[in-house]
N, C-alpha and C positions, 0 to 999 in steps of 0.2 A: 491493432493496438491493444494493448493489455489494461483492464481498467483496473484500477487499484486505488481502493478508500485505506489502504494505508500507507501510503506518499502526498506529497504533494508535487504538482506541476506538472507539464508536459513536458517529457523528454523522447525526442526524435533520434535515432539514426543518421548523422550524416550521408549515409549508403542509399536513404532511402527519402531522400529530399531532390525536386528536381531542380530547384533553384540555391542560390546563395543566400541567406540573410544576414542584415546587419551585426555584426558583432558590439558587447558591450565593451569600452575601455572604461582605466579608471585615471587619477588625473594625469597619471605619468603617461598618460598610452598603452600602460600594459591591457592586456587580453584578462579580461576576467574570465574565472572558467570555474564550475561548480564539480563537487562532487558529491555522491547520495551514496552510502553503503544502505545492504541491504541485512536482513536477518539472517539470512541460507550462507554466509560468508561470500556475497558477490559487492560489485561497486559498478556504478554507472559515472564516465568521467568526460568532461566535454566543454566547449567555452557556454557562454550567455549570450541569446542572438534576440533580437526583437521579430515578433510574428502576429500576423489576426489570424487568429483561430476561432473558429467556426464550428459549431457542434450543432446539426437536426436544426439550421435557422439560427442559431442565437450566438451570438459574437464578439470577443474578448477582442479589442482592438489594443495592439503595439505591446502586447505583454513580455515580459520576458519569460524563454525557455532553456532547456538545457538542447544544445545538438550535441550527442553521445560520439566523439569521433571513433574511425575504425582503424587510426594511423596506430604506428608506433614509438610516435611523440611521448616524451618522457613523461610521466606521471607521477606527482609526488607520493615517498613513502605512506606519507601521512595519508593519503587515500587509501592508496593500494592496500599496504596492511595485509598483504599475505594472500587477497580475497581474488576470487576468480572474475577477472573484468569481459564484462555482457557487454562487446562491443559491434557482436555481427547478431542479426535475426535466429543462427543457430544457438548462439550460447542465451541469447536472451527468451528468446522465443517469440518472438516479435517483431515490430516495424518499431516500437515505441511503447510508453506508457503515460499510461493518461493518469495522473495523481488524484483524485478527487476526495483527499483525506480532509479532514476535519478543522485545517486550520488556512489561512489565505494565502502566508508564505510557506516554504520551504525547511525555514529556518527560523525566522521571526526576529525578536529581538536580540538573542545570543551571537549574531553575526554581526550586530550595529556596532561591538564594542570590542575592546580585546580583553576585556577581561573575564575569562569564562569562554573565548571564540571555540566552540567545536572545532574548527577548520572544514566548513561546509564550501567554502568560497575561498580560489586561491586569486591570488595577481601574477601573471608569468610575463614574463618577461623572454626574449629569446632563449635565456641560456637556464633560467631556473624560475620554479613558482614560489611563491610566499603566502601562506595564510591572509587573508583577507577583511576589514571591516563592510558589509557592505549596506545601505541604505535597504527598509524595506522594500519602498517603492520600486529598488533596483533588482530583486531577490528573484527568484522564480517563483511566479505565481500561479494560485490555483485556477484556471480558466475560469471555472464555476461565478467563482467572486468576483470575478470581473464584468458576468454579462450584466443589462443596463436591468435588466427583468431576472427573475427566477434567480436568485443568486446566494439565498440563504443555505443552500444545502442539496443533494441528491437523493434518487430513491431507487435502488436495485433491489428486481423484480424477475425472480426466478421459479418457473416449476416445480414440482417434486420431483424426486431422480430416486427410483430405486436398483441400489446396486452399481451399476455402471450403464453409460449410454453415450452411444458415437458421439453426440452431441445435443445440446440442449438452447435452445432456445428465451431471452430472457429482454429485459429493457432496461435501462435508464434514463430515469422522468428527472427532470430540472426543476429546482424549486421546493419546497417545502410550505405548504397553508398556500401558494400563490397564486395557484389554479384550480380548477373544478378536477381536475385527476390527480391530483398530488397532495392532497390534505392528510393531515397525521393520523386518521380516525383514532381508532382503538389501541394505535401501538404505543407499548410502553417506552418510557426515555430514561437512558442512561447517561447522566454526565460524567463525563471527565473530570480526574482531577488536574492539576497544573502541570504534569506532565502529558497528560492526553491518554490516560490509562483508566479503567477502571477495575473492580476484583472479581475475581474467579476463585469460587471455594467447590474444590475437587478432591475426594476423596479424605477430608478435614483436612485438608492443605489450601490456607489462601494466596493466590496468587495475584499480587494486586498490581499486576503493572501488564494485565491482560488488553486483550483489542480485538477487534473483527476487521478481516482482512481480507479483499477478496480476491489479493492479489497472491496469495498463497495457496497453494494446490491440496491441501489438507489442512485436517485439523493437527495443532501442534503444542504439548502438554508432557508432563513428564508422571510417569507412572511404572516404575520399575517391576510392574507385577505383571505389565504385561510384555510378551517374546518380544525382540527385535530384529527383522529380517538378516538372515546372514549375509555374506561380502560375497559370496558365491549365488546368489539369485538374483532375480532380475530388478529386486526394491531396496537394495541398500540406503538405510538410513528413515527406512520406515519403521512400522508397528506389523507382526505377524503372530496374530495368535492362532490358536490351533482352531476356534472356532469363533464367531462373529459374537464380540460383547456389544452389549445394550448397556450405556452409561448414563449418568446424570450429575452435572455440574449445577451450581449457581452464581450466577452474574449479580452482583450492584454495585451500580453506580453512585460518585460521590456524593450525590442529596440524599443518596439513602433508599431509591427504588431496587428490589432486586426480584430475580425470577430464576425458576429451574427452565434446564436446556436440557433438553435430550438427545443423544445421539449413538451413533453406532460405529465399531472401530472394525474393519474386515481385513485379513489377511492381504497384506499387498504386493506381497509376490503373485498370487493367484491372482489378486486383481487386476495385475500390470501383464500377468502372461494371457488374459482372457481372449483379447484380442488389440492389438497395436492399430487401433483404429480409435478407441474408445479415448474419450476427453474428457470424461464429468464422470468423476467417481464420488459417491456420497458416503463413501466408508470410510474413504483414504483418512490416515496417522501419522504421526513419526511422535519420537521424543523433542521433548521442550528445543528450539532452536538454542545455537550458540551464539552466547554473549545475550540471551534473552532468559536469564537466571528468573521467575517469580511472574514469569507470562503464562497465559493460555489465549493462544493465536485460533483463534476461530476464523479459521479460513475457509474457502471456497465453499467445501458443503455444506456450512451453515446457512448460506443463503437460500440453498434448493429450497423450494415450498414457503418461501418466508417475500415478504416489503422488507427491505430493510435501509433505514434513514440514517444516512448521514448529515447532522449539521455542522455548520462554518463557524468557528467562533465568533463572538461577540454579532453574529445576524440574529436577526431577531425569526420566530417562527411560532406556530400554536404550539408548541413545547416550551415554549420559552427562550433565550436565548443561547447559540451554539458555544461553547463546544459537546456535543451529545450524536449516542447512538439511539437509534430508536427499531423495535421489533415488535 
């Protein structure tokens, strides 16, 4: 499973479930079925099944999830959208993903109504889907928020990685202030504003609709000074500079706390031809994702060496309450 504090929910493989689960209808009977685009121009597309889900002991009973089907059942444009659909383990890289982003649903309120509906949630019908209203309580939820303990927020907990390494070793603790391992000490908190964003000032460019994401395999910012690997190497759609930059951004959040981050950007062709073995790279780049104009995705190697706190909106925590990151 893939964990990712920048989604929310659990979403399964049908390929890789051994049993059936209840499907959600809405009142016609139709098959409610969700869809999640991602940044990297991908979509995960699938009905709403009810499951208890279980994480190290602690257990979200009758939740709703997404099961990602792997058929080729028709899927509406309004998902697809051009975007490469993650329906086997190869294209996703995975069994699943585990959401444990910052908010309880999916969607939240923008799906209750139709005014404004993203189209996150269709109703299908045999022959075609329709955009969707759908109840929070019916949404896909974040498992987190649902256990009876530990439910305000998560804490991923990784090494330091220099360079690159086969693999890396790390945890995620449950809870936020709840337990004797999971208290907030000294890390600082970033809230969100009402999109679930907070800014990134990089190079005098503010980027305010920034995040940390650990389900992105680099860091991902737009800085035209530096090379972009060519279409003929083995990193298309990365950052290749001719030698390894030491950078420095600053983060803050909407109450107003900010701090400098430092990191490092390495050639990714070389990094990717090192060895085909290697999973944790702390260099890795690319330019700013599409359709994420004014981000800066501090993804995976942000975490190396770092706590890093996610909280749940509206739970309460020794930070106060979520929606907030904390480092």
């Amino acid at each position: 499973m893939l964990v990712d504090t920048g989604s929310v929910g659990l979403r399964v493989l049908g390929s890789a479930l051994a049993t059936s689960l209840p499907q959600h209808t809405d009142s016609s009977g139709n098959v409610v079925a969700n869809c999640v685009q991602y940044g990297d121009a991908s979509f995960n597309w699938g009905p709403v099944e009810t499951a208890d889900v279980t994480l190290c002991g602690e257990k979200a009973s009758s939740i709703p999830i997404q099961v990602i089907e792997n058929t080729s059942a028709t899927i509406p444009d309004a998902c697809s959208n051009g975007f490469t659909n993650e329906n086997t383990p190869q294209t996703l890289g995975a069994n699943g993903i585990l959401g444990v982003g910052s908010y309880a649903q999916d969607c939240g309120p923008a799906c209750t109504t139709s005014s404004g509906n993203p189209g996150v949630y269709f109703s299908c019908s045999s022959t075609s889907c329709q955009v969707a209203n759908i109840a929070l309580a019916q949404q896909v939820q974040n498992p987190v928020s649902m256990f009876p303990t530990d439910n305000n927020g998560v804490i991923i907990e990784f090494p330091a990685v220099s360079g690159t390494a086969a693999s890396v070793s790390g945890s995620m603790v449950f809870g936020i202030g709840t337990q004797s391992n999971n208290g907030l000490g000294s890390a600082k908190v970033f809230t969100l504003d009402a999109n679930g964003f907070f800014s990134t000032t990089f190079n005098g460019q503010s980027d305010s609709q920034s995040f940390i994401d650990s389900g992105s395999n680099g860091f991902f910012f737009a800085d035209s000074a530096i090379s972009q690997c060519g279409s003929s190497g083995v990193a298309p759609g990365f950052y290749c500079p001719s030698s390894a930059l030491n950078l420095s951004a600053t983060n803050q959040g909407a109450s107003g706390s900010s701090g400098a981050v430092n990191f490092s950007v390495g050639d990714a062709d070389t990094l990717f031809s090192g060895t085909t073995n290697d999973a944790a790279y702390s260099t890795l780049a690319g330019p700013q994702l599409p359709d994420f104009a004014g981000s800066f995705d501090w993804g995976l190697p942000f975490f190396y060496g770092r706590s890093v706190y996610t909280a749940i909106q509206s739970q309460s925590t020794p930070g106060g309450p979520g929606p907030y990151w904390a480092y």
